[in-house]
Every structure is written in C-alpha cells, then in structure tokens.
Backbone as a printed PyTorch tensor [residue, N CA C, xyz], in Angstrom:
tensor([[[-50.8670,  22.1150,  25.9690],
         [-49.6940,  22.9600,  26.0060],
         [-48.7660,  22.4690,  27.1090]],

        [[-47.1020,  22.9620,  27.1630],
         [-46.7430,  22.0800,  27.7830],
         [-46.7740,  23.1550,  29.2240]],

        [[-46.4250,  22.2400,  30.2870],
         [-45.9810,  23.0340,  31.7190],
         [-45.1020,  23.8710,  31.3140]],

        [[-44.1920,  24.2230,  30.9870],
         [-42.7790,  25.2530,  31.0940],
         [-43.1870,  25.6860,  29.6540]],

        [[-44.5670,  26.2990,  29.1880],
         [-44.7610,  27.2460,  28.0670],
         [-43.6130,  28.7290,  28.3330]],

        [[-43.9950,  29.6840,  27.3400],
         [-43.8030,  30.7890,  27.2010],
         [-44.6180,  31.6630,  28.2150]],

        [[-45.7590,  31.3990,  28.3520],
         [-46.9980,  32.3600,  28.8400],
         [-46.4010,  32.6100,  30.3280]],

        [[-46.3890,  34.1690,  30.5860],
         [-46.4240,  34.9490,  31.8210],
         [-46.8760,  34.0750,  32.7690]],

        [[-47.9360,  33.9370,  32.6270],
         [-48.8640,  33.4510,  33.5430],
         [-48.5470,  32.1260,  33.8100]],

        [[-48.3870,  31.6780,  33.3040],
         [-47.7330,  30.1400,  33.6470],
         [-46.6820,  29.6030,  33.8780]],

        [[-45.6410,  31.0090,  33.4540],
         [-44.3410,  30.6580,  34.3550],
         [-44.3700,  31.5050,  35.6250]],

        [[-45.0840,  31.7470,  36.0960],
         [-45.2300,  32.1430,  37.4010],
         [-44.1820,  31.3050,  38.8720]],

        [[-44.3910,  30.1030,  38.4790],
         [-43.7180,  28.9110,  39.1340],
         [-42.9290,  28.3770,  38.8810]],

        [[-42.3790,  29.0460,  37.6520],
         [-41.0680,  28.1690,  37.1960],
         [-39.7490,  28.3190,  37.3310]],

        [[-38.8360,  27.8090,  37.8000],
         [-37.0930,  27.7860,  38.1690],
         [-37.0450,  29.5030,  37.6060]],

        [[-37.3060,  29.1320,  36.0800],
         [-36.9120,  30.4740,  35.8350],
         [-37.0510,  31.6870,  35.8970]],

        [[-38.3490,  31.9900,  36.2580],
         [-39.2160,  33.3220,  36.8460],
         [-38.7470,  33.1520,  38.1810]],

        [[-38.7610,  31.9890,  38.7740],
         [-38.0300,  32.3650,  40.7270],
         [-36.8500,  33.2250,  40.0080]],

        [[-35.7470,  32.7700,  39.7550],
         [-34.2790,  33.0560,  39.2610],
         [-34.5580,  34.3790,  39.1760]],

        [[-35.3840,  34.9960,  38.8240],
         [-35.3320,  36.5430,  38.1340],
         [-36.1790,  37.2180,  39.1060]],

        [[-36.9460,  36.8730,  40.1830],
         [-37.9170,  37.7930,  40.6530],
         [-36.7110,  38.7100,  41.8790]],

        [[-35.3850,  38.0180,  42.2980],
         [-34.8840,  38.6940,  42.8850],
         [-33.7690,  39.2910,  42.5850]],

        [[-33.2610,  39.6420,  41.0590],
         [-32.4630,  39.9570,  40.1260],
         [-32.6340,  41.1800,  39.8030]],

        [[-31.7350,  42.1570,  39.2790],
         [-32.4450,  43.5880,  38.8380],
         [-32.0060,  43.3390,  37.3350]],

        [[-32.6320,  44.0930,  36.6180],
         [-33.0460,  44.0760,  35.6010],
         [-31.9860,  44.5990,  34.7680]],

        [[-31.2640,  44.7070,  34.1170],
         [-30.1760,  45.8650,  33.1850],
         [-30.8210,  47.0690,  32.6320]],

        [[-30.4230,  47.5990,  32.8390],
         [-31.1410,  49.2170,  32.3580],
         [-30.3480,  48.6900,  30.5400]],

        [[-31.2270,  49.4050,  29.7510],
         [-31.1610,  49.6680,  28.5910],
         [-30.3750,  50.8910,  28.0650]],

        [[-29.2030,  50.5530,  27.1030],
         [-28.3290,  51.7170,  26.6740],
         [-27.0170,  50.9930,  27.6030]],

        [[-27.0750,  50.3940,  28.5900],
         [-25.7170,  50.2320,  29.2290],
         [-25.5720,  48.7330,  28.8250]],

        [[-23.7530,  49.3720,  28.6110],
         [-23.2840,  48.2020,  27.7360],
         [-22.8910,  46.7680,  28.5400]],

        [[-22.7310,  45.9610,  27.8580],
         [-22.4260,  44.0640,  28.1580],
         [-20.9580,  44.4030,  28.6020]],

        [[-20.4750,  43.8960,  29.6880],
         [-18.6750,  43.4420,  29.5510],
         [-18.6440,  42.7680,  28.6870]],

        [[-17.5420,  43.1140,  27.8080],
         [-17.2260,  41.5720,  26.6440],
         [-16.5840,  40.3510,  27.8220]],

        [[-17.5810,  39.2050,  27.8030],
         [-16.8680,  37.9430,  28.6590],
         [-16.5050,  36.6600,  27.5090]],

        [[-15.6200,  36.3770,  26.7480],
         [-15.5990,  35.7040,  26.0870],
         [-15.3790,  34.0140,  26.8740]],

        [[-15.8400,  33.0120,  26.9570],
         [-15.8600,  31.9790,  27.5020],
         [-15.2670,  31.1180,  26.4500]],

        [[-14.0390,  30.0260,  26.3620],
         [-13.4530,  29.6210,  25.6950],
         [-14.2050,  28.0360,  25.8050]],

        [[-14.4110,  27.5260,  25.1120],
         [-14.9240,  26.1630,  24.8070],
         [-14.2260,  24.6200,  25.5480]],

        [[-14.7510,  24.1070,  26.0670],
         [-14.8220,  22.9320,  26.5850],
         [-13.1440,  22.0400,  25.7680]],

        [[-12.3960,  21.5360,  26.5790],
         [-11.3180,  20.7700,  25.7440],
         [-11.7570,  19.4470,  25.4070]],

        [[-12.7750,  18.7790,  26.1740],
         [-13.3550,  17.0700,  26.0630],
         [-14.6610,  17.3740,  26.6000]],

        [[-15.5650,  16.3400,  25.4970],
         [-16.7370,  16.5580,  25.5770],
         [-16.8560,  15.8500,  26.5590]],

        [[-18.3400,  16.5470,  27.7810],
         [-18.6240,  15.7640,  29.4930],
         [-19.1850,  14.7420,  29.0640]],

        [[-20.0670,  14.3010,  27.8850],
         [-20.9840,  13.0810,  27.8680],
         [-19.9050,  11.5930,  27.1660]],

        [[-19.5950,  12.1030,  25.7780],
         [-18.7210,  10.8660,  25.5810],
         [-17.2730,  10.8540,  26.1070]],

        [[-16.2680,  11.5970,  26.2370],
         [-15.4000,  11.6780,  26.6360],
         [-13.9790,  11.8770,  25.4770]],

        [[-14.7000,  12.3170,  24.4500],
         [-14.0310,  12.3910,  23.1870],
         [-13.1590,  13.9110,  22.9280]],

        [[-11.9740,  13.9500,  22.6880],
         [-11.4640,  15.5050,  22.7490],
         [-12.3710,  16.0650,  21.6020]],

        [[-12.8280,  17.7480,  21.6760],
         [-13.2440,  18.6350,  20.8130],
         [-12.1490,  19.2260,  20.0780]],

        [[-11.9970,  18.7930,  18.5210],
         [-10.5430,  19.4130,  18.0860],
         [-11.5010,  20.7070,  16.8410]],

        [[-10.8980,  21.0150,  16.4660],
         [-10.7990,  22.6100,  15.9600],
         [-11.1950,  21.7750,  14.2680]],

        [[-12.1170,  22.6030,  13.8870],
         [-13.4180,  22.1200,  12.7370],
         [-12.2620,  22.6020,  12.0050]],

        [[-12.2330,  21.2750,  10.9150],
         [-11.2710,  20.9910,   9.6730],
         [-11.3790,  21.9970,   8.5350]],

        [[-12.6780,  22.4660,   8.4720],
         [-12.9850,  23.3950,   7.7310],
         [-12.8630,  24.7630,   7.9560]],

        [[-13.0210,  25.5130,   8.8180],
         [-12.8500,  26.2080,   9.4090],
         [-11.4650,  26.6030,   9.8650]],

        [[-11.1220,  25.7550,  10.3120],
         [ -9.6870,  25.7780,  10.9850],
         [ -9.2880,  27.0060,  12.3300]],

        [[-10.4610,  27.2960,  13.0320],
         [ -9.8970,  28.4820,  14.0080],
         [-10.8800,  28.3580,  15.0220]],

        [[-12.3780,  27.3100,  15.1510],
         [-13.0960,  27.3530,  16.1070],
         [-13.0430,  25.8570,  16.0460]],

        [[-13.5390,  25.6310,  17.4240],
         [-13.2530,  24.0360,  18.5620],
         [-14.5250,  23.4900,  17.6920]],

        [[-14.9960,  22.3180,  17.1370],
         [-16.1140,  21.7870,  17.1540],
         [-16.6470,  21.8410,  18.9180]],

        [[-18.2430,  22.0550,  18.6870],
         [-19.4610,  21.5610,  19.5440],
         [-20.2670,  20.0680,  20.0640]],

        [[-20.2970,  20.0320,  20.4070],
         [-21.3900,  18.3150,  20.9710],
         [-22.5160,  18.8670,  21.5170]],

        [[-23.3660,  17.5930,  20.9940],
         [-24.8890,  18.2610,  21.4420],
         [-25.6010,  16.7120,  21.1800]],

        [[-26.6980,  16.7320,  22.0430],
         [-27.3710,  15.4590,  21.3430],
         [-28.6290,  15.8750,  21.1330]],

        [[-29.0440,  14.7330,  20.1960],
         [-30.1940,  15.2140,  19.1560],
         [-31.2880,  14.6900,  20.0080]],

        [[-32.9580,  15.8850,  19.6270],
         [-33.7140,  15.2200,  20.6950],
         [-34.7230,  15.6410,  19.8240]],

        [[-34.6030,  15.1800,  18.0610],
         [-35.4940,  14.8840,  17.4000],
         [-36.1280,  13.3480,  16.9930]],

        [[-37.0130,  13.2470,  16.6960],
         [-37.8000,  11.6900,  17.1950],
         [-36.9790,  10.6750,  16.3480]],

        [[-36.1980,  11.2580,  15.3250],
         [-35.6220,  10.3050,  14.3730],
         [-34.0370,   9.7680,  14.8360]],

        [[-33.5930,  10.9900,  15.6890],
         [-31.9460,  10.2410,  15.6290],
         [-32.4490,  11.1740,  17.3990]],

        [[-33.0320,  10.6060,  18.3430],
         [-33.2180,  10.7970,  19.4090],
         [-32.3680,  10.1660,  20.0990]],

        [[-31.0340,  11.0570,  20.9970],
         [-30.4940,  10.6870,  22.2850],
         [-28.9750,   9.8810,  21.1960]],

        [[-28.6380,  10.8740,  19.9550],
         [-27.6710,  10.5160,  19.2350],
         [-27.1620,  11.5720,  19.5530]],

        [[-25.7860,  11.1770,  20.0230],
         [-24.6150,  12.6270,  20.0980],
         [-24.3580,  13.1170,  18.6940]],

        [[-24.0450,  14.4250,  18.2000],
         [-23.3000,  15.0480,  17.0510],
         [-22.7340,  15.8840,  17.5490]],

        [[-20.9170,  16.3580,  16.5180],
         [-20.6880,  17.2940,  16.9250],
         [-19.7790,  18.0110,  15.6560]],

        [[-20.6180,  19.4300,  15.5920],
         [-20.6980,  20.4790,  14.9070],
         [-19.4440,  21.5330,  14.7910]],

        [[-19.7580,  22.2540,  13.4840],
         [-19.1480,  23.3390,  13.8610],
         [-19.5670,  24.7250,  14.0880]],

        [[-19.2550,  25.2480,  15.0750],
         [-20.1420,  26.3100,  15.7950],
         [-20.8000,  27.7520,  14.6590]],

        [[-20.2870,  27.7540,  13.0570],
         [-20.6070,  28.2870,  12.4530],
         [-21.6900,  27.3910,  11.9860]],

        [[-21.7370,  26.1300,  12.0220],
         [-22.8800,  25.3640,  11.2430],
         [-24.5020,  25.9770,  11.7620]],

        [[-24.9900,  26.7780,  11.3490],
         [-26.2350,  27.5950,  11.6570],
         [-27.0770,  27.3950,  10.4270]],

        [[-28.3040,  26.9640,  10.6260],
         [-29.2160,  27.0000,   9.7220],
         [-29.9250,  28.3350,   9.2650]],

        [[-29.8400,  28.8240,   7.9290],
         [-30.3970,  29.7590,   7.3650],
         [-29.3660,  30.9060,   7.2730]],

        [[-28.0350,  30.6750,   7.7410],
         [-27.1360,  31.5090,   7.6200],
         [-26.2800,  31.4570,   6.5470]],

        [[-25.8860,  32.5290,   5.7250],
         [-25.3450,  32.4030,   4.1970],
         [-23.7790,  32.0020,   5.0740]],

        [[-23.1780,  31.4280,   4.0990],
         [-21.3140,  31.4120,   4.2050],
         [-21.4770,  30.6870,   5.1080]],

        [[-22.2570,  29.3660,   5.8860],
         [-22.1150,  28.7220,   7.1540],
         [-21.3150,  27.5450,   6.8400]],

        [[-20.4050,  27.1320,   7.8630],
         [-19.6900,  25.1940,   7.8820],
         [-20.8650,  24.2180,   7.7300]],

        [[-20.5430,  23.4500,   6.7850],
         [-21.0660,  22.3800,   6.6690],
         [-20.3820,  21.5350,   7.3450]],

        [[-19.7740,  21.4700,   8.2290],
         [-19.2540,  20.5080,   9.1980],
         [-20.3090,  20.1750,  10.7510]],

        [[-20.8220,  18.5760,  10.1790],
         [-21.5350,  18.4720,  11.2860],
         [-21.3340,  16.3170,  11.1420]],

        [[-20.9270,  15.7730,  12.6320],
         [-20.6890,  14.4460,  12.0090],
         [-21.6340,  13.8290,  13.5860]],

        [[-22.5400,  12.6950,  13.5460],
         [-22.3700,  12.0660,  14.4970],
         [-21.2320,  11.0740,  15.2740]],

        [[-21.3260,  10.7360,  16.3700],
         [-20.5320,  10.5160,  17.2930],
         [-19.7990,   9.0370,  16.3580]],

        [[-20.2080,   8.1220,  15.5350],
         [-19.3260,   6.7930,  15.2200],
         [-18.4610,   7.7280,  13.9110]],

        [[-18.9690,   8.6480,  13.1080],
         [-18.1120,   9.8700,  12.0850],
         [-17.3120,  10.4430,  12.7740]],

        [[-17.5940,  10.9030,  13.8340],
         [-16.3410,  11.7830,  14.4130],
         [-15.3580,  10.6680,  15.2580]],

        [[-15.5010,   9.6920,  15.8280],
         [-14.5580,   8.9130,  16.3290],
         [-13.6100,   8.4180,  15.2710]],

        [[-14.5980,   7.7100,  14.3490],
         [-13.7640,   7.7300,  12.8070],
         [-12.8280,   8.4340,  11.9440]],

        [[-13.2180,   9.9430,  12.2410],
         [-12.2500,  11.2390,  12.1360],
         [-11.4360,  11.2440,  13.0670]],

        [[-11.0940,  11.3240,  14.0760],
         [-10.4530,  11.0680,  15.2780],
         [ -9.2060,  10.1650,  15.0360]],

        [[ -9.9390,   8.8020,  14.5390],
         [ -8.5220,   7.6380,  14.6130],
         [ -7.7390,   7.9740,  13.3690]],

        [[ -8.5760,   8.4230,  11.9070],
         [ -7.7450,   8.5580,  11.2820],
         [ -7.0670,   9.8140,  11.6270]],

        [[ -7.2210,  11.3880,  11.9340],
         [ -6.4480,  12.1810,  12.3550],
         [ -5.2880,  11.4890,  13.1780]],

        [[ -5.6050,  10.2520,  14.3330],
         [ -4.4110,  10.4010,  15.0010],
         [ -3.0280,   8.9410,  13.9990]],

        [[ -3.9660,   7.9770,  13.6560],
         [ -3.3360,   7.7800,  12.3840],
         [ -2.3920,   8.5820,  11.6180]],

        [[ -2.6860,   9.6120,  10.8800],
         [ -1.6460,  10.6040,   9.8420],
         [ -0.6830,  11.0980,  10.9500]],

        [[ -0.8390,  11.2810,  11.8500],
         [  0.1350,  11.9000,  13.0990],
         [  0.7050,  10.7570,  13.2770]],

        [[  1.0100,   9.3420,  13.0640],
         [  1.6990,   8.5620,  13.7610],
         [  2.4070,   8.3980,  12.6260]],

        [[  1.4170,   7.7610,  11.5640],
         [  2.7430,   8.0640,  10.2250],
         [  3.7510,   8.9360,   9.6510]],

        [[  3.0480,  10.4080,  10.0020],
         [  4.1190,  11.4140,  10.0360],
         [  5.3720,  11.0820,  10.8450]],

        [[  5.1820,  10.7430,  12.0100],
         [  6.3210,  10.6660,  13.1700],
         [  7.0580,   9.6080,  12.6600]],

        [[  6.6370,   8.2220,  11.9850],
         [  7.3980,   7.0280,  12.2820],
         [  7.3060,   6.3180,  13.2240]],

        [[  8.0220,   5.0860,  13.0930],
         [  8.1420,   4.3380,  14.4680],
         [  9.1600,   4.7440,  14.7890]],

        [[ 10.2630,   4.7340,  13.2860],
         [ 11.8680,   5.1020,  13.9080],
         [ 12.6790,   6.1510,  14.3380]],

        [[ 11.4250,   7.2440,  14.1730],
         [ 11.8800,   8.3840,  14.7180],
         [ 12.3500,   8.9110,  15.4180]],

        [[ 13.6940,  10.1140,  15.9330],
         [ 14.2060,   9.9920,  17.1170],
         [ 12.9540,  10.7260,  17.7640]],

        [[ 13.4850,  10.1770,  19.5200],
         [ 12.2830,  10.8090,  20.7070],
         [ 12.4600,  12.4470,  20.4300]],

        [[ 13.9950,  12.9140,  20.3020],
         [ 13.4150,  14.6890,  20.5150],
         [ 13.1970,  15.0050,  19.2240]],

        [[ 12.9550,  14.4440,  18.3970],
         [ 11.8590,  14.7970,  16.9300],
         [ 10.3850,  14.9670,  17.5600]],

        [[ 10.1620,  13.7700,  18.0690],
         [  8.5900,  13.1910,  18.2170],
         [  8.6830,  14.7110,  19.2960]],

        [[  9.2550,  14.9040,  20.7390],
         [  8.6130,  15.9690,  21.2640],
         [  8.2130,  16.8890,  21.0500]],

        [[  9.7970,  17.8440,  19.2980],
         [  9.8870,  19.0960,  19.1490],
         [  7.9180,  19.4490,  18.2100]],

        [[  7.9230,  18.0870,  17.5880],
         [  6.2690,  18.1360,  16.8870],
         [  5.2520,  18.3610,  17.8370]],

        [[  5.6610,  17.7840,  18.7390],
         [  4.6920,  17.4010,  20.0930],
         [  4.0250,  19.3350,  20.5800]],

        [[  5.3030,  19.5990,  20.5100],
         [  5.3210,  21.2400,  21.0500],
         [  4.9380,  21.6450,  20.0650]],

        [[  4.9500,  21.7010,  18.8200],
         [  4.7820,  22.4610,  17.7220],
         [  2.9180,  22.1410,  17.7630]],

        [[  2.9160,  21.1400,  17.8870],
         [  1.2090,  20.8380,  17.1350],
         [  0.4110,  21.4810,  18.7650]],

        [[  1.2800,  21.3110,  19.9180],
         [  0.5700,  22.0120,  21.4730],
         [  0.3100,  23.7880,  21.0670]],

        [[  1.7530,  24.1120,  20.5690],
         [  1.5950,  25.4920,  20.5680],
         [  0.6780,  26.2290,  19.0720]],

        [[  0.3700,  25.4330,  18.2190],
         [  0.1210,  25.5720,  17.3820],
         [ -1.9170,  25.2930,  17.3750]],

        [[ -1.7170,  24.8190,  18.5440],
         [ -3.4400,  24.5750,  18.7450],
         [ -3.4970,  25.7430,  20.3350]],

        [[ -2.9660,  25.8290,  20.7180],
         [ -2.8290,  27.6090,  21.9530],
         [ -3.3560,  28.6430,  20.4700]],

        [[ -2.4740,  28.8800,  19.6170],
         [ -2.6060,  29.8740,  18.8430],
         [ -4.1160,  29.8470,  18.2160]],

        [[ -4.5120,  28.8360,  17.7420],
         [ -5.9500,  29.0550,  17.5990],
         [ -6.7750,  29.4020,  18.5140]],

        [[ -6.5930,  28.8870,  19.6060],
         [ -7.6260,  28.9880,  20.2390],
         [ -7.6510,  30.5800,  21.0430]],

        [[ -6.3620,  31.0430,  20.9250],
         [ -6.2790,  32.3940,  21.1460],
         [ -6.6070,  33.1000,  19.9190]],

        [[ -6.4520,  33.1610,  18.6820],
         [ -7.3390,  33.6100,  17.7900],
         [ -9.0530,  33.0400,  17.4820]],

        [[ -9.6490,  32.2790,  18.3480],
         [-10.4410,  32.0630,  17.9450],
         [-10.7140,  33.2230,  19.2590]],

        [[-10.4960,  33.1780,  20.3060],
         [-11.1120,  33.8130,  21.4910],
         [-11.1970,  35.5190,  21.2730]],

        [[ -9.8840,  36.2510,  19.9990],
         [-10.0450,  37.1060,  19.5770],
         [-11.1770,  37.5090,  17.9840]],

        [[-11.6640,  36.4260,  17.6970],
         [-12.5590,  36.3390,  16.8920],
         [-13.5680,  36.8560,  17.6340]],

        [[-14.1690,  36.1800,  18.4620],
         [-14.9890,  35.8090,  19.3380],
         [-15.4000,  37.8350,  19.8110]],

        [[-14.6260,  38.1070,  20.1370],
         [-14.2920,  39.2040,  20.2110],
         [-14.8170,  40.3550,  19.6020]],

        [[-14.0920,  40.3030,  18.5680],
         [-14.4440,  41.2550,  17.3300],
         [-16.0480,  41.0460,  17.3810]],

        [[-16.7120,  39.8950,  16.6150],
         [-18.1320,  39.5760,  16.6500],
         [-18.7240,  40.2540,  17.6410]],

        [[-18.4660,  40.0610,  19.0460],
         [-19.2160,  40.7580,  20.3670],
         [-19.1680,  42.1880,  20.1920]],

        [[-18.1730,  43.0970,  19.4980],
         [-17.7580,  44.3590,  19.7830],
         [-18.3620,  44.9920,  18.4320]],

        [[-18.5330,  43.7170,  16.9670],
         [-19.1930,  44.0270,  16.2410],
         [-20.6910,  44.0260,  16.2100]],

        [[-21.6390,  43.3970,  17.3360],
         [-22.7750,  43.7120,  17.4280],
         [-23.2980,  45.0360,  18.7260]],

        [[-22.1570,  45.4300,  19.5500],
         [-22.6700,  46.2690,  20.1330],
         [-22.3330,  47.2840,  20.3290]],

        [[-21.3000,  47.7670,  19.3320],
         [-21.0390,  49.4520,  18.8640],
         [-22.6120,  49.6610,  18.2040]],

        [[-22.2280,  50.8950,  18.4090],
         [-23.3100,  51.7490,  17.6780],
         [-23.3470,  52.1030,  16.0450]],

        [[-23.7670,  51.7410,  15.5180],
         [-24.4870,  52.4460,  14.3560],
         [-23.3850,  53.8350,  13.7060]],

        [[-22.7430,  53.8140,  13.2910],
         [-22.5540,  55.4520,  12.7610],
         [-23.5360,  55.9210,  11.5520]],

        [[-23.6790,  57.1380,  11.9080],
         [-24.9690,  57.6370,  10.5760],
         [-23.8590,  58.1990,   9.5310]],

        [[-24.2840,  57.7040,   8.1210],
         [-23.6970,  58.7920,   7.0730],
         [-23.7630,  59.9290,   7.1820]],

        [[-22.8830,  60.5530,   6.0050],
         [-23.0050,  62.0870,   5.5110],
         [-24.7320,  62.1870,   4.7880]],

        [[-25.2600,  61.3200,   4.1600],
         [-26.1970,  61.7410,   3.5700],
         [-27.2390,  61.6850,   4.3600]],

        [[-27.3220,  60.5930,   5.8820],
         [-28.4550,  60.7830,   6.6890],
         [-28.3890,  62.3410,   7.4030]],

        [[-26.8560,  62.8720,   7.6890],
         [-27.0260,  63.5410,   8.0010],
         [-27.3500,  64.8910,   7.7610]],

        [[-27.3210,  64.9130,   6.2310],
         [-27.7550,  66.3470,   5.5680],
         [-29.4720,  66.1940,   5.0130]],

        [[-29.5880,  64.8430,   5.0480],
         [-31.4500,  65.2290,   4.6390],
         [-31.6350,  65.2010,   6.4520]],

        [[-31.2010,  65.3080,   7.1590],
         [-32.1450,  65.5010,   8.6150],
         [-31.8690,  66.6420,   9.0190]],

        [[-30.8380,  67.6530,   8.2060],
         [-30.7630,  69.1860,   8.8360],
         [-31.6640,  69.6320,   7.5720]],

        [[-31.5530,  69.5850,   6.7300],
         [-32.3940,  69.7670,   5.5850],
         [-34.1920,  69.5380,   6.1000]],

        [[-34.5600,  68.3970,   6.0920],
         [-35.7390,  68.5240,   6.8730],
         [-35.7840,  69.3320,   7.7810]],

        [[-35.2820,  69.5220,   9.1870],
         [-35.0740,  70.7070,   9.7820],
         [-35.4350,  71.6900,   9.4040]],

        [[-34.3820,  72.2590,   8.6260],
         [-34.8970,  73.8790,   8.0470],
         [-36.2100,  73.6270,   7.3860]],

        [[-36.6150,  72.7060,   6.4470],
         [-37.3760,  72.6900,   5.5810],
         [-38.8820,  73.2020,   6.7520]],

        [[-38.8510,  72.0650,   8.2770],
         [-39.8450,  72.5500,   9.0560],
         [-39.8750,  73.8540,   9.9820]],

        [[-38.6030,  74.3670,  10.1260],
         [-38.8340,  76.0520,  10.4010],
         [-39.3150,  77.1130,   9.4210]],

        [[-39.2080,  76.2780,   8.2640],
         [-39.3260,  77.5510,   7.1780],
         [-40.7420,  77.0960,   6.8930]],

        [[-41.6340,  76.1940,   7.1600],
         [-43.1290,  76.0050,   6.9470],
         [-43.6650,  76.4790,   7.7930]],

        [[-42.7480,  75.8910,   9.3970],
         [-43.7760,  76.9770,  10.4150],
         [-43.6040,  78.5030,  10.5970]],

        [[-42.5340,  79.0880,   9.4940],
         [-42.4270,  80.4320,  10.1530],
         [-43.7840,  81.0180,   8.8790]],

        [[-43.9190,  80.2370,   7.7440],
         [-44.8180,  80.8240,   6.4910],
         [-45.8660,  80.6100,   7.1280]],

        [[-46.6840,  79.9030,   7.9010],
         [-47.7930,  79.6550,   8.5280],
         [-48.2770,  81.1100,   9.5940]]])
C-alpha cells in the first residue's frame, strides 16, 4: 500500500493531517461564501494561451498532464465540462501537438480575416471587438459558475404532496394513539 494511503492511521504524518490538526472544522448547516476563481489566461507548464472550448463556447479550456502509464508526462487540454460518466458532457479534449495545431490555425483565420492590406484602425477596432468579446465570456462564464454553486447549495423545497402525506401521517398517528 502506498505511504500517503487513505487510512487514519497512516496519515497521521502527513502534510495533510498536519494542515488540519490546527484548523477548525466548519460546523454543518452553515453555508460556503460563493468564491468563484476565474481560470488561468496561459498555461504555467507549456506556455500556451487557454482559449475558450470551441464547443462550448463560454468556458476557458483546462491543461493537465497525463500520469497514466500509456501517454505518461503528456500535456492535454480539456474542456472543463469533459467529465467522464456525465450525460450532455464536451467531447473536447486535444493533446498538446492538437491543440498547438488548433492554435495556429485559429490564429491563421484571424489573419486572413484582417488581410495584409487592411487599414491599421480596422485591424485595432477587431482587435477590441475580439478583447471585449472574450471579457464577456469570461464574465458569463464566472456567472455560470455561479448559478451551479448556488444551484447545489440551496435547499431542497418540499412539494405540496410531501407536504400533505406528512400532516396526514400525523393525524393518522394521533388518531392510533388516542384509539389505543
């Protein structure tokens, strides 16, 4: 088994049990601040910008490298919906020579769009358009982001029908214990 198992007992010594032995604990029932953390603009390992999954069109692709025995210490980078076993997920996932490849041709179609002969305050007013136009995602993605957080930690509302078979049971058990 390895050193840094699961078992109590054996993380006794580990970074991560120190980290927590002088931490208090969150009481249960009290809620998370929503902290939404906005995604990385260039990945730290290759140095490649993270642009906003083609498919998707509203979240940043991810980088990660693989540290399965077959494509071990290969960068890929994903799209943050790409989740295994999840219905409706992105199939957007490319390693690092696919996504550079995506990359040149993306910046390719952007150069042909522009021209060579294009005037300069054309090329800027696009310049601003495609800047402000990637702000706006990423501010709707950060309000996505959002919703999701606020959609897993509201509460529950009960129906009308949970709530009439549980007064119903109710009476049903005053009126057994009063016949008793």
């Amino acid at each position: 088994m390895s050193h840094w198992s699961s078992s109590s007992v054996r993380n006794r010594g580990s970074p991560v049990s120190r980290a927590w032995q002088g931490s208090t604990v969150p009481r249960l029932g009290a809620g998370r601040p929503l902290e939404v953390v906005p995604p990385p603009e260039i990945d730290d390992v290759t140095g490649l910008p993270l642009v906003v999954c083609p498919h998707c069109r509203d979240l940043k692709l991810t980088a990660f490298t693989c540290r399965w025995t077959r494509n071990r210490g290969n960068r890929f980078f994903k799209c943050p919906r790409n989740e295994d076993w999840v219905a409706n997920r992105c199939g957007i996932i490319m390693n690092q020579a696919q996504y550079e490849n995506y990359l040149q041709g993306k910046n390719d179609a952007v150069s042909a769009l522009m021209g060579d002969g294009a005037p300069p305050q054309l090329i800027e007013e696009i310049e601003q358009v495609q800047l402000e136009v990637s702000e706006l995602k990423e501010e709707l993605a950060l309000v996505k982001l959002g919703m999701d957080e606020m959609k897993k930690t509201e509460p529950r509302k009960k129906t009308p029908c949970v709530v009439v078979f549980s007064v119903l049971f109710v009476v049903m058990c005053i009126a057994w214990a009063a016949l008793k």
